[in-house]
Structures are given as C-alpha cells and as structure tokens.
C-alpha positions, 0 to 999 in steps of 0.5 A: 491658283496656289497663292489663291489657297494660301490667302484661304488658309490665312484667313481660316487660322487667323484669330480676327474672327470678322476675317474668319467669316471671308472664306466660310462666306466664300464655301457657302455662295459656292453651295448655293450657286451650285443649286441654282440654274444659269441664267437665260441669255435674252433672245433677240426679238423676233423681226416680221419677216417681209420677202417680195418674190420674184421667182419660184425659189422660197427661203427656208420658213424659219419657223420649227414648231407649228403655229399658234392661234394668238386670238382669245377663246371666245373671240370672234372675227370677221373676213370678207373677200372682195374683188373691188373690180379695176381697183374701185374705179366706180368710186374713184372720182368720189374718192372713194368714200363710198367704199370706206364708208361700207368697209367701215360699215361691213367692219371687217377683221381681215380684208382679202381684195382682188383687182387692185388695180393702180395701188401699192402698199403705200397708197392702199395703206393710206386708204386702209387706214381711213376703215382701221387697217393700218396692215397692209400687203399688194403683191405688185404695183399695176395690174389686177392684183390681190391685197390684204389689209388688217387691224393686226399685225402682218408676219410671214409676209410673201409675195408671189408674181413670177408663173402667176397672172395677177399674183398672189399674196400670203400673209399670217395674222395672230397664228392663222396663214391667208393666202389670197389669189387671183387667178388667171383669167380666160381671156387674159392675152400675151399683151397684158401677162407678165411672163411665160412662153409660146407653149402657154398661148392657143394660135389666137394668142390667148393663155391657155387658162385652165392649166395655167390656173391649176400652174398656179395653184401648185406653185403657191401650195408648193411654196406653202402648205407642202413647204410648211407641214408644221403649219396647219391653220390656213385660209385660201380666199381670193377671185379663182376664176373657175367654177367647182364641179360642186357648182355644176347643178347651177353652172355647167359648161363642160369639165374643163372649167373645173381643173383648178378646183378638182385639183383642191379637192383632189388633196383632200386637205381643203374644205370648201366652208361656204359650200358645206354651209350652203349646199343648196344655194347657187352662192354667185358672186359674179355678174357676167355683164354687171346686171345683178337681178334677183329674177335674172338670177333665179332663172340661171340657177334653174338653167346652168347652160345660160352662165349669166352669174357664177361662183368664182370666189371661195374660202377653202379652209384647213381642217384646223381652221375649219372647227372655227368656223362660225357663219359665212354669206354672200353679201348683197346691197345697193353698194356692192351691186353697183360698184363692182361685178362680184359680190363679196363675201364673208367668214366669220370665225369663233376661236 
C-alpha cells in the first residue's frame, strides 16, 4: 500500500506533465465511480417448473409476490371445458379428425378435457398440435383423466392423483392459474380407483362418492388457493360430477348431491360465472343415456325429479378474474351431441 502512495507522490512532483496527469486522472474516476451505482448481477432465468404429484405433500411455491396477468389490455380469449367421453372414442377410428376439425373451428385459447382416456403428454401433445396447441399437461397415463392443453406456454405445472379418482391437473398461463377436475363418479368401484381404504366403500363395494368428492376438492384447494394466498387469478373448470343447490329448480334429488358445491360456495371466494350470466337456464351438459333432445330437455327442466340431463361442468372463477369475464355458453351442435354425453362449454374473457 505504501509503495502504492510513493509511486502517487512521484508522479504528482514530477516536472513531465503527461506523467502528472496519471494520478489526477486516478483522483477524478475515484469521484465519479463514487456517484454511480453497482452494477446488477444478471438473474439466472427463470425455469418452468413441472412437478407430477404423487402424494398430498406440495413444494413450497416459489413464487413471493403475487401473480401478473401478462395479456394485453383489451385482449380477448377463449376457454372451453370439454369431457371428451372415454378419450374421444367416438372419433377414434377416424382418427379423430372430427374432433380437430371442430377444435379448430371452436379455436379455443386454453383447452380444459375431462376423460382422456389411453393419452399421455405425448400422445395428446401430438394430437394438440394438429389445432395449434403445442402446451400440453395429462395428470396420469390411463383412466379418466383431466388435461389441459394451450397456445401459450404451461408454468407451475402439477399433477395431483394420490386421494383423487380421476385426477386433477394445474397449471398457470400468462399470469392466470387453471385448475381442472374430474371428480369422482357415483358409481366409481373398488376394482377401477387408484387407492383409499374399506372405510371409503358402502357394503356393495362402491365409494362413498359424495364425500369423497368434497375430499377431493379440499386436498386441491389446500395445495393451492389456501397454499398460495399471494395469488389471486384462478379458474376451476372440469366434470364435478355433482349438481349445486343453484341447480335444484331443474334437478333436485335430495341434498347430498350437493356436498361438493355447498363446500365452494360455503368460501365465499368462487364465483359460479355461468350461473350468474344465466340465471334462468338449466345450462345441461350431461345426457344420462346420450339422447340429446331439446323436448326431452325441455320437460326435465319443468320436472327436476325426472334427472334425464344435468349440470355437471362448471367455471367457478376468482373474484380477480371474475371482472374479465366477458360471455359464457353451453355449446351445442351436431359434433358435440353425437360424439360425447357432455356438452362443452365456453368463457371468454377481455382483459
């Protein structure tokens, strides 16, 4: 240090006065750097995190602040929440060209199925590409499992099968979180579930279905809404196989069909979008014995005890999300009635 200082002082008495100018240089960048702030260490890049779950144990999210919406104002999208029925079989043989033929048609943002039997990420990612949707999430490889694919990128994505029947799938795009369900079925037997216990069956071997169903939904909530208060944009979609008590003017067969919606509602967090948009239209999406006649139809509604058709698919969304939304149907044609026993139906929002 101290040669350092002599060098200083031997260059500030000496008479060359290009060698002068070395240590008021050396004074003057001192000052200036001074002023300046450090510089930034560049931030690794931010991975897509992709966790399968097989258990009710969650990592830590590790997201801090709350998310972002990433549309642009005034941008407009759309969502359809299908249950495809056994996978599409009824277009299987054409290799389903039917189906993406009416995808493409319905051009959808963000596609939530139900029942995508025989698929996995790879093989529905093949076929979701042939309508644009190279994003791709299946919660298991068999069974009557929920997907989501999508024209923008997949983050936070997590799949749920341990304590749920068919699985449920979350993923967040452009800011929004979806979650899509397929809850368990009534009639859903010990030979065909993936776990449990002999409490969970009635003597005939069947699940206890109703409170399983509200099991379910407090296992996905508790690894998200409750886990991850920061964030606020959500959209559960899926086939809850369950019809709401808002249902009961056109579908009534005793409150125990209700359990897993009165539990929803009970937060007073969700809102049921479709519902409030259509208060006064039975909204069916499922045909008990695929007959989808608009007589047929019209006589349940006036009758809830016949329970030919009921509501079994929802969009409960976010108060956050809510103020997006836009429109919302039950989609009906010549495809969607013969091919499957839902119908799908369809959000669109405007940020």
């Amino acid at each position: 240090m101290w040669r350092h200082f002599d060098l200083f002082l031997y260059l500030w008495k000496t008479d060359d006065s290009a060698m002068k100018m070395v240590p008021i240089l050396i004074i003057a960048g001192a000052l200036i750097s001074c002023g300046q702030p450090a510089a930034e260490i560049p931030k690794t890049p931010e991975i897509s995190e992709t966790v399968e779950t097989t258990d009710n144990t969650q990592p830590e999210d590790p997201d801090s602040e709350a998310d972002r919406i990433m549309f642009k104002l005034g941008e407009e999208i759309t969502i359809i929440e299908f249950n495809i029925e056994k996978g599409m079989a009824a277009d299987k043989e054409n290799g389903f060209d039917n189906f993406v033929a009416w995808v493409k048609e319905q051009d959808p943002d963000v596609l939530l199925l139900c029942e995508c039997n025989e698929f996995n990420d790879k093989s529905l990612k093949e076929l979701a590409m042939r309508w644009g949707h190279p994003y791709v999430a299946v919660t298991i490889d068999d069974g009557w499992n929920p997907a989501i694919t999508s024209r923008y990128p997949l983050e936070k994505v997590k799949k749920y099968t341990r304590g749920f029947v068919h699985g449920a799938v979350r993923a967040k795009i452009m800011g929004v979180n979806f979650l899509c369900l397929h809850s368990c079925a009534s009639w859903f037997d010990t030979n065909n579930w993936y776990g449990g216990s002999e409490k969970d069956y009635d003597g005939n071997g069947y699940i206890n279905s109703f409170d399983y169903r509200l099991a379910e939904l407090q296992n996905l909530f508790d690894n998200t809404i409750f886990k991850e208060p920061q964030n606020r944009y959500w959209i559960l979609s899926g086939d809850l196989n369950a019809v709401s008590p808002t249902e009961a003017r056109w579908w009534n067969n005793g409150e125990s069909y209700w359990v897993e919606h009165k539990y929803i509602q009970s937060l007073d967090y969700w809102n049921d979008i479709m519902r409030e948009q259509h208060p006064d239209n039975p909204l069916f999406t499922y045909a008990r014995d695929h007959r989808w006649d608009e007589d047929r139809m019209a006589k349940t509604a006036e009758n809830p005890r016949q329970m030919n058709y009921e509501r079994l698919d929802y969009f409960y969304l976010s108060p956050a999300i809510s103020v997006y939304a836009e429109e919302s149907a039950v989609i009906s044609d010549s495809f969607t009635d013969s091919n499957s026993d839902h119908r799908p139906i369809v959000l669109k929002l405007k940020f």
